[in-house]
N, CA, C and O of each residue as an XYZ file, in Angstrom:
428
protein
N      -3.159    -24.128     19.356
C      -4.300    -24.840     18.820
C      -4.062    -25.082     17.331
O      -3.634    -24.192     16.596
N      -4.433    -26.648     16.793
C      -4.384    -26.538     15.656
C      -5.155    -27.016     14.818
O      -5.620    -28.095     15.183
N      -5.671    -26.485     13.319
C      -6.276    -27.104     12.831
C      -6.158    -27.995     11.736
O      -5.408    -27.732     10.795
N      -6.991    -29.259     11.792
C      -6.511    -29.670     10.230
C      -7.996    -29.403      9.234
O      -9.085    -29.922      9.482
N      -7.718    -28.509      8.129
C      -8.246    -28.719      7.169
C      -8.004    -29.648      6.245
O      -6.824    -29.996      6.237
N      -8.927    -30.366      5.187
C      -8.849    -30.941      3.939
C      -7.975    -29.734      2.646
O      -7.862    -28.512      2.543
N      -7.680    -30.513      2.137
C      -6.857    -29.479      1.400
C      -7.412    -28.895      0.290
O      -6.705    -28.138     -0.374
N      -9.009    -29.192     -0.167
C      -9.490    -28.121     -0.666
C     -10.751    -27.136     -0.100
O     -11.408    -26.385     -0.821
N     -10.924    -27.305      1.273
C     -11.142    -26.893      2.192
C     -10.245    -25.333      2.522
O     -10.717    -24.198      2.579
N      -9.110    -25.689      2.664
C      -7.557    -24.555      2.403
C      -7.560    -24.020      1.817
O      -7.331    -22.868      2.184
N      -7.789    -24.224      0.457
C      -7.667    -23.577     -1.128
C      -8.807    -22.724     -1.067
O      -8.719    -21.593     -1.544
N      -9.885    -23.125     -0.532
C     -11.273    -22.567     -0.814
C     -10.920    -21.145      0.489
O     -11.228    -19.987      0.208
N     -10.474    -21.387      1.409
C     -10.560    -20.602      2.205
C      -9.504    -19.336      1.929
O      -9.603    -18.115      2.052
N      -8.618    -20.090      1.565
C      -7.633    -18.873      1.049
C      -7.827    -17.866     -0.329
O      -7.294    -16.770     -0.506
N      -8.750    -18.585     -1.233
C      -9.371    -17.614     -1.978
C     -10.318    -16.846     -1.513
O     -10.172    -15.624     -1.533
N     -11.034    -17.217     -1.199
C     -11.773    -16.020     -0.114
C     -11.178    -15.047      0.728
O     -11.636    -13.947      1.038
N     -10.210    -15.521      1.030
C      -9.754    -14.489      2.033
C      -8.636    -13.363      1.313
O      -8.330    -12.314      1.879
N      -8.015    -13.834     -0.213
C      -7.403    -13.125     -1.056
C      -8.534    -12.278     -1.832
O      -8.398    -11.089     -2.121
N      -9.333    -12.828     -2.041
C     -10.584    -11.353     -2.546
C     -10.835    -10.915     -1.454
O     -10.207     -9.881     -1.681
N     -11.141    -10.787     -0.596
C     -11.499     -9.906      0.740
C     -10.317     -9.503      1.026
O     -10.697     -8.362      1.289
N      -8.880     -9.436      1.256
C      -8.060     -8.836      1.390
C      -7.824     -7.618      0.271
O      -7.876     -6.401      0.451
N      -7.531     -8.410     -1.009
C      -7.201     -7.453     -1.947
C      -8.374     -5.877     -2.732
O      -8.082     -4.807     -3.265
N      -9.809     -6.635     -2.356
C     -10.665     -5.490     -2.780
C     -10.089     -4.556     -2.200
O      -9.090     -4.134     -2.783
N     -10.397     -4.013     -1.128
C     -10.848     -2.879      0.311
C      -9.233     -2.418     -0.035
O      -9.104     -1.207     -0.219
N      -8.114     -3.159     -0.133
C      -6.979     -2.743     -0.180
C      -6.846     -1.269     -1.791
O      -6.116     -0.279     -1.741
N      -7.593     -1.563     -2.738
C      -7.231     -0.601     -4.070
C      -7.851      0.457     -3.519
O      -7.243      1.515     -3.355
N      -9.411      0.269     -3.092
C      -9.580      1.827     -2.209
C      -9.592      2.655     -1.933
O     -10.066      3.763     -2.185
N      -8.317      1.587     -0.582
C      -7.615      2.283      0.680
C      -6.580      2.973      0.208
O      -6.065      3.871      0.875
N      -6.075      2.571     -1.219
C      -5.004      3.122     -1.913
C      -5.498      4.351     -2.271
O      -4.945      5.321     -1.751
N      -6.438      4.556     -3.063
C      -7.046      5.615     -3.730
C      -7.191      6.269     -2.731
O      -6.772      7.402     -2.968
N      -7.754      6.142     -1.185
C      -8.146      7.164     -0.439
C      -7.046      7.751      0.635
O      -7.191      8.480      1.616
N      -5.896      7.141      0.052
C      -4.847      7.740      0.864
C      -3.919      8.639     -0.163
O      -2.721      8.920     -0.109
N      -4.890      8.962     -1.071
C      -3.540      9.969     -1.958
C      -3.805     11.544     -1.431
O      -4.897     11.875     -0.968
N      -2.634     12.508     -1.561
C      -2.473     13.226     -0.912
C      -3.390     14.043     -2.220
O      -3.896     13.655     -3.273
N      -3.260     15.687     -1.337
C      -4.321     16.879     -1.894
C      -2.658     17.231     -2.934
O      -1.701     17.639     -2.276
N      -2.487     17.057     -4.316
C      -1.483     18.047     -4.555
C      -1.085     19.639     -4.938
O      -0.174     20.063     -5.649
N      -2.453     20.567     -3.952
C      -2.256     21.647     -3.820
C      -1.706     21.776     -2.208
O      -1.473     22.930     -1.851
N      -1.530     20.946     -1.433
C      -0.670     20.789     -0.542
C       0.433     20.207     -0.368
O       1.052     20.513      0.652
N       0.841     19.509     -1.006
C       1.873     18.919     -1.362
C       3.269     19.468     -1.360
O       3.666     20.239     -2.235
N       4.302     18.884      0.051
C       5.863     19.511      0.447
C       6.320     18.683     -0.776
O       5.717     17.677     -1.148
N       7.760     19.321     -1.555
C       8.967     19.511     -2.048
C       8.802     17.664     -1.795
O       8.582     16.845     -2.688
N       9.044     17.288      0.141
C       9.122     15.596     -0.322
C       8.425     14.831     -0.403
O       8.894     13.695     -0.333
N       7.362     14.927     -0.540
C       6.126     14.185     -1.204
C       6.148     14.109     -2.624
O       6.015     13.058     -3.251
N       6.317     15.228     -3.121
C       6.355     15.362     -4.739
C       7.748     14.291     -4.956
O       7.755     13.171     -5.467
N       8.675     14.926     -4.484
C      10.111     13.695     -4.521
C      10.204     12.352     -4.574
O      10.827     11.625     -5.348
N       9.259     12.026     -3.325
C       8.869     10.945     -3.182
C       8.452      9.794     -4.099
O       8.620      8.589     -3.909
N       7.771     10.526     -5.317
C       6.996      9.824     -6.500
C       7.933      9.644     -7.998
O       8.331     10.430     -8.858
N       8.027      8.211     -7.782
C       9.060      7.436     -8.976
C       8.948      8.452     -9.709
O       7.899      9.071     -9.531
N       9.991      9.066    -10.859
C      10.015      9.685    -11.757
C      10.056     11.409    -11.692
O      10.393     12.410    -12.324
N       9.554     11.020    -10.648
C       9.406     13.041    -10.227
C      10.986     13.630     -9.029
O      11.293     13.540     -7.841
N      11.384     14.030     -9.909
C      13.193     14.505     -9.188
C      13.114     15.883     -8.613
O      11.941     16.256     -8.580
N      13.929     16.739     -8.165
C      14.357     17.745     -7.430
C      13.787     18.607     -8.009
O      13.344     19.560     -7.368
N      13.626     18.526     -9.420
C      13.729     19.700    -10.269
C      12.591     20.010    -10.653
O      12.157     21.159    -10.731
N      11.711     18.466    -11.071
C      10.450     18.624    -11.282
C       9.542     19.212     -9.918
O       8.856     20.184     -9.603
N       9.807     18.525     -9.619
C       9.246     19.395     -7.804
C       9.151     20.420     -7.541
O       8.032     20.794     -7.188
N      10.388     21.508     -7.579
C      10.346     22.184     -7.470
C       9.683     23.522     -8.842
O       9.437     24.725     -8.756
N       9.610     22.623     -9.871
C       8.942     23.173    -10.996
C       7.421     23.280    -10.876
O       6.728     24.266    -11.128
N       7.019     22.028    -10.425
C       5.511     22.161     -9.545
C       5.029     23.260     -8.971
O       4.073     23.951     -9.322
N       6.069     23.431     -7.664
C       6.000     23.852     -6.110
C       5.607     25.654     -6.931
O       4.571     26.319     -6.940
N       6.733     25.861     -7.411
C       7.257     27.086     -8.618
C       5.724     27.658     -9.079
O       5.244     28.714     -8.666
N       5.015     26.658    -10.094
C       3.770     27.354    -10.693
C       2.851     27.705    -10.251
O       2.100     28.599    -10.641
N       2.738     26.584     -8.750
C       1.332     26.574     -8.079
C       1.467     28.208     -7.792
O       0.612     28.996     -8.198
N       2.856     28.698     -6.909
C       2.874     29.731     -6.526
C       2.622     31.250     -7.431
O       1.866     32.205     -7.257
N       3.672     30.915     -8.471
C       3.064     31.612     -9.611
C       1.413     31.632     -9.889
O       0.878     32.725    -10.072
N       0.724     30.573     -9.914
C      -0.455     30.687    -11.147
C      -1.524     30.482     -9.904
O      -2.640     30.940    -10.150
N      -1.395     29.996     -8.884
C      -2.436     29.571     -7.696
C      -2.646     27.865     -7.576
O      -1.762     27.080     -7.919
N      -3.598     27.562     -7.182
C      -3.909     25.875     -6.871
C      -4.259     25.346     -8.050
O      -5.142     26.006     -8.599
N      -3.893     24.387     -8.659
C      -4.748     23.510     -9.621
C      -6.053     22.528     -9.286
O      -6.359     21.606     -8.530
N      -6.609     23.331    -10.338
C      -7.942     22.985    -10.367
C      -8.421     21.497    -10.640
O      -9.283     20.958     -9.945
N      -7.704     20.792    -11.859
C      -7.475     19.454    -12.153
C      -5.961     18.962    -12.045
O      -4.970     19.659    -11.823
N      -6.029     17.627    -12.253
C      -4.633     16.886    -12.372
C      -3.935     17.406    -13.707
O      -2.722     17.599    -13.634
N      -4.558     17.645    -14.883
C      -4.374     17.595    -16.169
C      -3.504     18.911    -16.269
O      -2.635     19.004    -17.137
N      -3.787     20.070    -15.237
C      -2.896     21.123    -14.918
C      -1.470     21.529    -14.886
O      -0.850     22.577    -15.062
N      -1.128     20.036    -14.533
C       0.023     19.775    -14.467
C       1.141     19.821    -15.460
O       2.361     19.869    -15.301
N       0.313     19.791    -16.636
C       1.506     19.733    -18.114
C       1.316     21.075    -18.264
O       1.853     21.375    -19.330
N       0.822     22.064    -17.743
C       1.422     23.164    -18.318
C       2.745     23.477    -17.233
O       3.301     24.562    -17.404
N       3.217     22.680    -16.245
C       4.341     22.858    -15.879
C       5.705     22.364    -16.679
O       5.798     21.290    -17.274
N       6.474     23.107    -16.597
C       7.642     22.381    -17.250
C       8.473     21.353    -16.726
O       9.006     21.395    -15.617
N       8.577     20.368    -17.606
C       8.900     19.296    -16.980
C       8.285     18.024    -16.612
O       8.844     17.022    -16.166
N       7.168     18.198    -16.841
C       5.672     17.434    -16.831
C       4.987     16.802    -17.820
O       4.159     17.474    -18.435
N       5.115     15.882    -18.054
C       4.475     15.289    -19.544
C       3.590     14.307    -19.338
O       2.973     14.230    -18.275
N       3.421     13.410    -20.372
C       2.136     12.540    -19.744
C       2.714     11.221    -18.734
O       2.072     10.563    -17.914
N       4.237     11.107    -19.146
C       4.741      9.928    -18.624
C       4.469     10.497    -16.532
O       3.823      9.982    -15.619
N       5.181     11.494    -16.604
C       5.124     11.888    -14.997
C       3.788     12.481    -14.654
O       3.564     12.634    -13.454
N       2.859     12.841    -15.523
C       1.739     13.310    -15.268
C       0.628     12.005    -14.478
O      -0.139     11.984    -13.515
N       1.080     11.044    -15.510
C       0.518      9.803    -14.867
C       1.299      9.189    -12.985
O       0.819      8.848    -11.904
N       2.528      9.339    -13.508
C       2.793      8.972    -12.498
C       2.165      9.699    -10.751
O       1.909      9.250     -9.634
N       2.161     10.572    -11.208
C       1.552     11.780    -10.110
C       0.390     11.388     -9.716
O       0.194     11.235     -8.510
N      -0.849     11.088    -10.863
C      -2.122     10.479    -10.600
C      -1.891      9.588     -9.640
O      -2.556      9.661     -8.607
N      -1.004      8.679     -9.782
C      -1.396      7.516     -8.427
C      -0.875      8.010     -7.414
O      -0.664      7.080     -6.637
N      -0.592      8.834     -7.041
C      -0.171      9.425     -5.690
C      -0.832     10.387     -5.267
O      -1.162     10.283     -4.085
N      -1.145     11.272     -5.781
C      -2.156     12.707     -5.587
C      -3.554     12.847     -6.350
O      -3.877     12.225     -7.362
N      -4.142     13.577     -5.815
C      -4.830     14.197     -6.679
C      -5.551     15.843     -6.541
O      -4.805     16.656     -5.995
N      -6.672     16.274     -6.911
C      -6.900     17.662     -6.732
C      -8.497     17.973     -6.202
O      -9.528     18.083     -6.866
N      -8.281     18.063     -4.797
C      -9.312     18.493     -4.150
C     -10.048     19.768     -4.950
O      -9.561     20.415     -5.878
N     -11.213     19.924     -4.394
C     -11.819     21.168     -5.153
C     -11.185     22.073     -4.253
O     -10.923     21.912     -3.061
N     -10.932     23.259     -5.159
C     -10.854     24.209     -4.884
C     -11.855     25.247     -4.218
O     -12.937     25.665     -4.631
N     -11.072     25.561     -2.926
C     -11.746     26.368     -1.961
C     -12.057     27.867     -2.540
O     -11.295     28.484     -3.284
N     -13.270     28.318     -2.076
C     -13.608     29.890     -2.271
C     -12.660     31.031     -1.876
O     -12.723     31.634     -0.804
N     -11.585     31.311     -3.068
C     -11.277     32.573     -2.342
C      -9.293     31.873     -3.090
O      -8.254     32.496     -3.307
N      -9.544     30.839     -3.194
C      -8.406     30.240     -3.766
C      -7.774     31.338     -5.248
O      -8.626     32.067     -5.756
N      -6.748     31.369     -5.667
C      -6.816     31.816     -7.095
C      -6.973     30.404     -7.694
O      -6.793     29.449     -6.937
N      -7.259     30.208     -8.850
C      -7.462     29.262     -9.419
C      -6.389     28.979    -10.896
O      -6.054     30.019    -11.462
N      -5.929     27.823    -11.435
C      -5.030     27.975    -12.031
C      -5.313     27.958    -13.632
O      -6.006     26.983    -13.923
N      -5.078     28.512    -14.403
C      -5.453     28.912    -16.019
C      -5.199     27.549    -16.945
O      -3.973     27.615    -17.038
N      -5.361     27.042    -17.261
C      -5.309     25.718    -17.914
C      -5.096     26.160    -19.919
O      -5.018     25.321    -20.816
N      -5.063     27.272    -20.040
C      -4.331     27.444    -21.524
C      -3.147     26.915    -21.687
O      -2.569     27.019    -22.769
């Protein structure tokens, strides 16, 4: 089946349908970032800028110090600065912390 539209008929329709695509899409982004007090070795890997080492420098403190409480937690890891700190934000973030959790010291 085919149709003919006028060609600003087309234009009109395809902007509409690029704001209705692209809203719901930033979101869906936001609501698919992972918890990063759960977060495996390749998830952390996974995220531009964040290597073997940093990962495992992560993986390292949580265990040491307990779950982080905020994202901002993160620079007291080594290896972590604001450049990868950001980067992390768009991929993760930090559920509240459950009762009974240790919680992590932010000095």
């Amino acid at each position: 089946m085919k149709f003919n539209f006028k060609p600003l008929s087309t234009l009109m329709l395809a902007a509409c349908l690029s704001l209705g695509l692209f809203l719901p899409v930033s979101g869906a982004i936001a609501a698919m970032k992972a918890d990063l007090n759960s977060a495996t070795m390749e998830q952390l890997e996974a995220v531009k800028g964040i290597g073997h080492d940093t990962a495992q420098n992560i993986l390292v403190y949580k265990k040491e110090h307990g779950n982080f409480s905020s994202m901002e937690g993160l620079e007291a890891v080594n290896g972590v600065g604001k450049v990868r700190l950001e980067a992390l934000n768009e991929a993760f973030m930090v559920e509240s912390t459950k009762k009974g959790d240790k919680k992590t010291s932010m000095k």
